[in-house]
Residue frames as qw, qx, qy, qz and C-alpha x, y, z in Angstrom:
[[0.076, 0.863, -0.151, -0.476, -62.20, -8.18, 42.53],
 [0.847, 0.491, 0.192, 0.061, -61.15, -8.59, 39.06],
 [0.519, -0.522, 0.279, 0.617, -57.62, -8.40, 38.23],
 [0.132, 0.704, -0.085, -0.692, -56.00, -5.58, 36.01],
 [0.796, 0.520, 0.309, 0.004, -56.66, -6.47, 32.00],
 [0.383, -0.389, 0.612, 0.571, -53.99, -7.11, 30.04],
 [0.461, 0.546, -0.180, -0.676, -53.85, -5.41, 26.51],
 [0.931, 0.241, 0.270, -0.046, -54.70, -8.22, 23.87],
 [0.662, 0.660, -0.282, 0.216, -51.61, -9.87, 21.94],
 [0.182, -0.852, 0.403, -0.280, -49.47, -8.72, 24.95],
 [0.876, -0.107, 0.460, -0.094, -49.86, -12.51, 26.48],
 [0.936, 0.233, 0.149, 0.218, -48.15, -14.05, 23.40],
 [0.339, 0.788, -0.271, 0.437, -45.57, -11.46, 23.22],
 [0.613, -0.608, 0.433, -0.258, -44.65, -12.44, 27.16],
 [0.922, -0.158, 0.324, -0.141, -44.81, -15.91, 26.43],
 [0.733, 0.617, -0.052, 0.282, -42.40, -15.73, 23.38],
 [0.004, -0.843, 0.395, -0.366, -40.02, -13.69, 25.49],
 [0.813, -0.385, 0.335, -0.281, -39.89, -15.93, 28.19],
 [0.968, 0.072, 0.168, 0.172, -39.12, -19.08, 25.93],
 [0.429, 0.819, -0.246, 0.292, -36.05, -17.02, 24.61],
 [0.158, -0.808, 0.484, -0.297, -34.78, -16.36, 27.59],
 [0.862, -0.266, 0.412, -0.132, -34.94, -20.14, 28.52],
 [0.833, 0.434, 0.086, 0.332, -33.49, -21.52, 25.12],
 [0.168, 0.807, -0.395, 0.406, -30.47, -18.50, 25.92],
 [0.529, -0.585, 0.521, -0.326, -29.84, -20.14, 29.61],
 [0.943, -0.003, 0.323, 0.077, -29.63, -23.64, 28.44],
 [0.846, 0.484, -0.077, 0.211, -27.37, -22.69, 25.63],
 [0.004, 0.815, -0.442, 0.374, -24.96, -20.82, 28.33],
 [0.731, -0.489, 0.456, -0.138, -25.06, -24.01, 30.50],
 [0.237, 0.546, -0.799, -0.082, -22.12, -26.05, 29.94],
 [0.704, -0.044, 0.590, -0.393, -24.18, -29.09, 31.21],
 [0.774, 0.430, 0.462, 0.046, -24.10, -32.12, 28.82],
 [0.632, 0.775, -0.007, 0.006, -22.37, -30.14, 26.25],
 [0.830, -0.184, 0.394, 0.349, -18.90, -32.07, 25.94],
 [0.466, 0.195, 0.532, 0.679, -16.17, -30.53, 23.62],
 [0.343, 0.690, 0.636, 0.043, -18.04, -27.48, 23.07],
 [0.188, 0.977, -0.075, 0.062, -15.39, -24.35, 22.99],
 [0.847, -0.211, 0.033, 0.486, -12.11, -24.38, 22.11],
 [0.036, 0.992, 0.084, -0.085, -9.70, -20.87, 22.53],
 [0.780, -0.031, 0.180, 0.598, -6.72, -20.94, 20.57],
 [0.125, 0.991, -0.039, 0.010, -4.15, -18.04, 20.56],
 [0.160, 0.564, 0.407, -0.700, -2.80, -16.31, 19.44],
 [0.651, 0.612, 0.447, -0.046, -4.66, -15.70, 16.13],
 [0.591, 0.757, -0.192, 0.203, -1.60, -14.02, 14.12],
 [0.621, -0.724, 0.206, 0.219, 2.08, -14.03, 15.10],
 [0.774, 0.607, -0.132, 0.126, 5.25, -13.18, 13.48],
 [0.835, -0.462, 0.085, 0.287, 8.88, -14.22, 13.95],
 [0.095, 0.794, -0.553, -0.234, 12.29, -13.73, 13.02],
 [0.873, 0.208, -0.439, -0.027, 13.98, -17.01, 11.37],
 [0.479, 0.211, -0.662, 0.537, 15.55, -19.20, 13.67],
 [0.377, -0.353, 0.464, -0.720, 13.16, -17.62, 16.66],
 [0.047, -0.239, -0.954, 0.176, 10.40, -20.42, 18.84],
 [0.369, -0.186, -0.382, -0.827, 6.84, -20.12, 18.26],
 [0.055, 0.229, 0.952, -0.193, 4.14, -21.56, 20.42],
 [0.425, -0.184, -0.215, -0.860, 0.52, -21.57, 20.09],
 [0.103, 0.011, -0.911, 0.400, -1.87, -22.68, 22.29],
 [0.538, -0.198, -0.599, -0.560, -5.36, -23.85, 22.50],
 [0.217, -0.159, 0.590, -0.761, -7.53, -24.05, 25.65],
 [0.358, -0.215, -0.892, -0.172, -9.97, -27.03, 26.21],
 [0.592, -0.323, 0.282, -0.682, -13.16, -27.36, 28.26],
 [0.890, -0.182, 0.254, -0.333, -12.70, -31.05, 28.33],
 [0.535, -0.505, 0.628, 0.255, -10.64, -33.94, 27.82],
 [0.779, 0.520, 0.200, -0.288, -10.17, -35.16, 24.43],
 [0.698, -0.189, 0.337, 0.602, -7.39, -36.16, 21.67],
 [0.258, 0.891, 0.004, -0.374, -6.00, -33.21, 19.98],
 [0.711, 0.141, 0.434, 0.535, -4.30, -33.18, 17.01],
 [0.011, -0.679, 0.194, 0.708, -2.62, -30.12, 15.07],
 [0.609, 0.477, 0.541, 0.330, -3.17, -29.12, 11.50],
 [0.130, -0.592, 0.228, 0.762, -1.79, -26.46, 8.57],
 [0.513, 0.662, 0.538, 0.099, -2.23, -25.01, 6.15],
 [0.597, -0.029, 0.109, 0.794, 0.41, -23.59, 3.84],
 [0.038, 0.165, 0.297, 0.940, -1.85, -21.07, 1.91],
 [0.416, 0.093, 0.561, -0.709, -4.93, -19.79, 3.14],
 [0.788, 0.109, -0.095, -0.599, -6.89, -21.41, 0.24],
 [0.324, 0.231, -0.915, 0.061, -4.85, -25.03, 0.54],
 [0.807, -0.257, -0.369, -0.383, -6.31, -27.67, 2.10],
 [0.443, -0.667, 0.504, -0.323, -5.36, -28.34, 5.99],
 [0.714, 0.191, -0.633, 0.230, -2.43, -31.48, 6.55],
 [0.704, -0.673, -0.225, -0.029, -2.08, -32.91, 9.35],
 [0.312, 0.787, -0.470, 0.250, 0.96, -31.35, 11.45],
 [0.884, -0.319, -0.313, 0.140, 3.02, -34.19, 13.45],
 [0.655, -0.683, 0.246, 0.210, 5.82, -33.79, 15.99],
 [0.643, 0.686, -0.248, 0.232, 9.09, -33.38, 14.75],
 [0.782, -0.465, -0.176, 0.376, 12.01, -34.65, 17.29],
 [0.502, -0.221, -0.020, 0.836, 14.19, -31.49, 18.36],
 [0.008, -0.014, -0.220, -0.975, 12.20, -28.78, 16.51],
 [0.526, -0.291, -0.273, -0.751, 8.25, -29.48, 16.51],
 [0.020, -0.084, -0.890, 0.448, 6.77, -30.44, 19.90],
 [0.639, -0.381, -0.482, -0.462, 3.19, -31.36, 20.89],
 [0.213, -0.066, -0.832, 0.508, 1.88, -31.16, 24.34],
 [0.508, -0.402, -0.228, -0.727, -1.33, -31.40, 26.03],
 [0.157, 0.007, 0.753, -0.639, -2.95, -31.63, 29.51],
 [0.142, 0.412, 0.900, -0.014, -6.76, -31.55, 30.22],
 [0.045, 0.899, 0.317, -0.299, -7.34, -27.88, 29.60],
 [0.230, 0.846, -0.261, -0.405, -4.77, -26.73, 27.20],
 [0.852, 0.303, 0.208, 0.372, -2.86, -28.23, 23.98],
 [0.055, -0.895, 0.157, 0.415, 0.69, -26.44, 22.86],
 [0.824, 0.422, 0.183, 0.331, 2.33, -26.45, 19.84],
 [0.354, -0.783, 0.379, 0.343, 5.95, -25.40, 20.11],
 [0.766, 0.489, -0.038, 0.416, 8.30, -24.97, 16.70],
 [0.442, -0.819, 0.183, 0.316, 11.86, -24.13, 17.13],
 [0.261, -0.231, 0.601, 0.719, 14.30, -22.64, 14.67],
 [0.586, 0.597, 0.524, -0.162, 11.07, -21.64, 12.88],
 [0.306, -0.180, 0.471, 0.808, 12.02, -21.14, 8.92],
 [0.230, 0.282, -0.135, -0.922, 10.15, -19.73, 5.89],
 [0.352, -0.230, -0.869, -0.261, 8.40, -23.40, 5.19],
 [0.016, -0.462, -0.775, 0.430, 6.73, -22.82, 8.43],
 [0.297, 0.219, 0.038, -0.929, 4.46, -20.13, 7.55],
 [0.349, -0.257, -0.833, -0.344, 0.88, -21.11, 7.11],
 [0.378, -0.427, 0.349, -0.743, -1.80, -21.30, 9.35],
 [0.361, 0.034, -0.874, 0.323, -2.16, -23.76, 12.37],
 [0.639, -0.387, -0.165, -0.644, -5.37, -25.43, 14.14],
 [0.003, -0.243, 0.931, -0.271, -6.28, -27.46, 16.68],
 [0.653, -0.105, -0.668, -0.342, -8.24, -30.44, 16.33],
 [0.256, -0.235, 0.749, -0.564, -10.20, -32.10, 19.37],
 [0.501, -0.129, -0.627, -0.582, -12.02, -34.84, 19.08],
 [0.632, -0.422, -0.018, -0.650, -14.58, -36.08, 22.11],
 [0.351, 0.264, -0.890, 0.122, -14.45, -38.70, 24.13],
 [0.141, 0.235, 0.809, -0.520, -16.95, -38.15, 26.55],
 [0.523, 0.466, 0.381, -0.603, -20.73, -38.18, 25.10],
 [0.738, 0.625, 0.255, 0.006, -21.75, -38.24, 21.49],
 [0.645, -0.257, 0.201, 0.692, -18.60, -38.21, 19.73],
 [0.231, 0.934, 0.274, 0.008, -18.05, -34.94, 17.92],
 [0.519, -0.059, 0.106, 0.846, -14.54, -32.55, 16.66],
 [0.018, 0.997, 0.069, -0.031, -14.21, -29.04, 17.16],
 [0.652, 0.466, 0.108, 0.589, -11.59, -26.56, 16.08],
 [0.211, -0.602, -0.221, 0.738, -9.96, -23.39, 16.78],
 [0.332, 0.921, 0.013, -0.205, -10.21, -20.46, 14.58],
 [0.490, 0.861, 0.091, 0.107, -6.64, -20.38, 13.85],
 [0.607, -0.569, 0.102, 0.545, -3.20, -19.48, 13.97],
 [0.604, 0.767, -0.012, 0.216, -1.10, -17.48, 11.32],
 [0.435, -0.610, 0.337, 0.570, 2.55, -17.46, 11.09],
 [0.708, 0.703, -0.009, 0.068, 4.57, -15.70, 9.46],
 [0.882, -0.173, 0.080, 0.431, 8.48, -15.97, 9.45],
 [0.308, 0.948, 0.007, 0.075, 10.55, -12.95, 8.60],
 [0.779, 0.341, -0.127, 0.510, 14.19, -12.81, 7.53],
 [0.275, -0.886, 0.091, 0.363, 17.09, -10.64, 9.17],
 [0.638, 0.685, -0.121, 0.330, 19.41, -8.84, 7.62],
 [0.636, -0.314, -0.041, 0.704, 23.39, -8.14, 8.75],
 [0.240, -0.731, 0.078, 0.634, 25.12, -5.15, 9.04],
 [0.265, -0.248, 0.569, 0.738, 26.67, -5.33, 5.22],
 [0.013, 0.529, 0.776, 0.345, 23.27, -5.97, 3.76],
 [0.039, -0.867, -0.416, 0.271, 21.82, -2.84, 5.64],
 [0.231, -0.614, 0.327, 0.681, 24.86, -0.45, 4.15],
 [0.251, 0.162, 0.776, 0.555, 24.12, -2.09, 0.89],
 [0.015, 0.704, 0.710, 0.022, 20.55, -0.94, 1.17],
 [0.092, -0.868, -0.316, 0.371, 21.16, 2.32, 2.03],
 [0.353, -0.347, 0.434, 0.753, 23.88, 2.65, -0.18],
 [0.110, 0.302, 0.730, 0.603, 20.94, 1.83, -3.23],
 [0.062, -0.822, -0.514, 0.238, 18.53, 4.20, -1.46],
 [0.252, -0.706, 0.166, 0.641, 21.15, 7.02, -1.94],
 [0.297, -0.138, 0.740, 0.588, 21.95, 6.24, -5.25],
 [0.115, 0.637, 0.707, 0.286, 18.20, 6.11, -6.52],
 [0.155, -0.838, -0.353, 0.386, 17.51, 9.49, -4.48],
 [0.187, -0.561, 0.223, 0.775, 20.46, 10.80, -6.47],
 [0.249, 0.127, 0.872, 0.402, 19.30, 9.61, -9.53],
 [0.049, -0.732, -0.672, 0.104, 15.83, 10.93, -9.01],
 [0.136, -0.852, -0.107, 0.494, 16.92, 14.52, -8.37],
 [0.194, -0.303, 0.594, 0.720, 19.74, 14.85, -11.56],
 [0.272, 0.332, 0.814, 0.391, 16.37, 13.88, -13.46],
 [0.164, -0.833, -0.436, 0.297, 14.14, 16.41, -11.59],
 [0.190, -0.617, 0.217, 0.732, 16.72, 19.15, -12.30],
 [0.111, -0.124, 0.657, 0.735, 17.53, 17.99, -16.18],
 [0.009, 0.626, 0.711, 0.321, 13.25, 17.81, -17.03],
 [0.026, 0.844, 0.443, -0.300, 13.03, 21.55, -15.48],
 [0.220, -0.676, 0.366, 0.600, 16.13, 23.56, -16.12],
 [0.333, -0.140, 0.682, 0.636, 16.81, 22.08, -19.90],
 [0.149, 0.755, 0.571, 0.287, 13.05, 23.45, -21.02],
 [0.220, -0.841, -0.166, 0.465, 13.76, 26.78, -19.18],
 [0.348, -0.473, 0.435, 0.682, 17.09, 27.29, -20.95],
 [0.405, 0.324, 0.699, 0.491, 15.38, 26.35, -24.40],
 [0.086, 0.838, 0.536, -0.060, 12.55, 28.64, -23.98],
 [0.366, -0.760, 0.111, 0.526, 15.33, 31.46, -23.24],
 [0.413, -0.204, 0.586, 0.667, 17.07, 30.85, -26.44],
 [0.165, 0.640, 0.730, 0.176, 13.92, 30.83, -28.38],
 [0.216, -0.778, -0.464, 0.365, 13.23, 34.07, -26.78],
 [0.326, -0.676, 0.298, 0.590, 16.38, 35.72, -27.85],
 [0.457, 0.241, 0.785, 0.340, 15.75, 34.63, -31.36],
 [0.032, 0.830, 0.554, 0.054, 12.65, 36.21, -31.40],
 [0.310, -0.832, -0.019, 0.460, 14.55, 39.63, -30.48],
 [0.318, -0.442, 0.537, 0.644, 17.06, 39.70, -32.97],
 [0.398, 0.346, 0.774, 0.350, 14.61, 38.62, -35.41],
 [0.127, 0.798, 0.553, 0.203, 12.63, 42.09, -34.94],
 [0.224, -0.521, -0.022, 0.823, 15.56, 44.60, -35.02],
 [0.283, 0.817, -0.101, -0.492, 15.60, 47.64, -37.49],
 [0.543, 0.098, 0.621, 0.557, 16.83, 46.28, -41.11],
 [0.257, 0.861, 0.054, -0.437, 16.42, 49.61, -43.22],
 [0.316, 0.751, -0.416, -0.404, 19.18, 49.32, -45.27],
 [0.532, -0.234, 0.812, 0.058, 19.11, 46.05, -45.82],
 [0.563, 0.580, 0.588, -0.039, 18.67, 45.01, -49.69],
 [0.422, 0.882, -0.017, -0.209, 19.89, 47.96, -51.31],
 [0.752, 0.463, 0.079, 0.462, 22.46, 47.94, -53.85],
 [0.419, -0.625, -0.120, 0.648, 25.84, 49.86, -53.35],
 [0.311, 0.282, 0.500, 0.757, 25.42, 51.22, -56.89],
 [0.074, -0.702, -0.595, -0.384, 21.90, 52.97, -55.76],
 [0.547, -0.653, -0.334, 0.403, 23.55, 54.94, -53.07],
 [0.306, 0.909, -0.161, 0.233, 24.24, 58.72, -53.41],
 [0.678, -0.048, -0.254, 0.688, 27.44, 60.09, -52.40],
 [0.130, -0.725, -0.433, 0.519, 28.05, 62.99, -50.95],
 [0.112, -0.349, 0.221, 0.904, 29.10, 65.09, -53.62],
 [0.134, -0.113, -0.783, -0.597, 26.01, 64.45, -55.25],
 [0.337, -0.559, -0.711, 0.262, 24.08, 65.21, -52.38],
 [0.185, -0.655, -0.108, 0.725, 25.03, 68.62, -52.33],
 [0.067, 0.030, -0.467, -0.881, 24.73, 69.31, -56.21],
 [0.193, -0.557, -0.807, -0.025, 20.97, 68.06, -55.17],
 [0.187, -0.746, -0.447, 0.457, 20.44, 70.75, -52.51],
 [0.053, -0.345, 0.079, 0.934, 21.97, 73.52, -54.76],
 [0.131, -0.270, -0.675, -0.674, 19.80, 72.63, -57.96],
 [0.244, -0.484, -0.840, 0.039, 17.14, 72.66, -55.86],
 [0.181, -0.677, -0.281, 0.656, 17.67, 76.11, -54.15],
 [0.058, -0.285, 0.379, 0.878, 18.11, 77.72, -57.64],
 [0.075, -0.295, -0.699, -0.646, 14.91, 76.36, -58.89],
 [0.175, -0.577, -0.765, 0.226, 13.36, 77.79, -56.02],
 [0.037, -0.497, 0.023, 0.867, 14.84, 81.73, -56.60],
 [0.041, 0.092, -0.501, -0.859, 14.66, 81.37, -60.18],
 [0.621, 0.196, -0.109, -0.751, 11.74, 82.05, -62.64],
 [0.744, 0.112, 0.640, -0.158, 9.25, 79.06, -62.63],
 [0.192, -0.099, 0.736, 0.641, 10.01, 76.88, -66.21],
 [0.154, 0.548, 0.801, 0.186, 6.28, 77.52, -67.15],
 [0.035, 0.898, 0.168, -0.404, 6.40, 81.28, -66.81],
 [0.597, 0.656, 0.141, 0.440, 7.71, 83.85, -69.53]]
């Protein structure tokens, strides 16, 4: 009986899978591969001046480690040595630690660890990394100061706020009132007190007038 046909192509698509999965298992086995992962944490940390700092770096084999920094992140990593009473260096077979005490604002930088092989083909791996940073404290008089120039700016701020709304308002107002006074009644403004009747001359008006209305018109006989 003939067994069940497999669609064409399919066979190299198996066979490709397969090797994958082998070349994935060998690279998970830790067989033969000396020196091959190192886990240093943790990968940022920040202090107060004067606190202790460790970082620490987890081996899969034995090897000599050595520590390195780097002030700025584009600078070029120095080695970092022991320092008697403030920078310590220890290591076992499975972990390296780097321990600063009284850390100050020089320390900041970031901090690797270096392993180099001893057992197979020699070879140096790294961690990823450390970053400190160091941060200042401040005292009691220095915080009163601060808040004293917060207050001060806040008042500052607001005496401006007031004098850029209120001193256009008030112009505009004045302006306004200008305008008003500008379009009262002025009738008798301009004339001359010579051109003004009086009254007794107001009334010899109204009488001539009433007599040339009885009498006989000056164009009639």
């Amino acid at each position: 009986m003939a067994g069940p046909a497999l669609i064409p192509g399919l066979n190299n698509w198996l066979v490709l899978g397969l090797l994958l999965l082998s070349g994935t298992a060998r690279a998970l086995t830790p067989t033969g591969n000396t020196c091959s992962r190192i886990w240093q944490h943790p990968r940022f940390v920040a202090k107060k001046r004067g606190s202790t700092v460790e970082i620490r770096c987890h081996l899969e084999d034995m090897g000599v480690v050595s520590w390195f920094r780097k002030p700025k992140p584009d600078s070029e990593p120095k080695i970092f040595l022991p320092e008697e009473g403030r920078i310590l260096q220890n290591h076992s077979n499975s972990e390296a630690i780097l321990t600063i005490l009284g850390v100050q604002f020089q320390d900041n930088g970031i901090y690797f660890c270096k392993q180099e092989c001893t057992k197979g083909t020699s070879r140096t791996e790294h961690g990823c990394g450390t970053e400190l940073r160091v941060m200042g404290f401040s005292t009691l008089a220095q915080l009163k100061r601060r808040n004293t120039l917060k207050d001060g700016i806040i008042m500052i701020q607001t005496l401006l706020i007031i004098l850029f709304i209120i001193v256009p308002i008030f112009l505009l107002l004045d302006k306004d009132d200008s305008k008003a006074g500008m379009e009262e009644d002025h009738t008798y403004e301009g004339l001359d007190i010579d051109q003004t009747a009086t009254y007794e001359d107001i009334v010899t008006l109204r009488t001539g007038e009433v007599k040339w209305s009885v009498g006989e018109h000056p164009g009639q006989e």
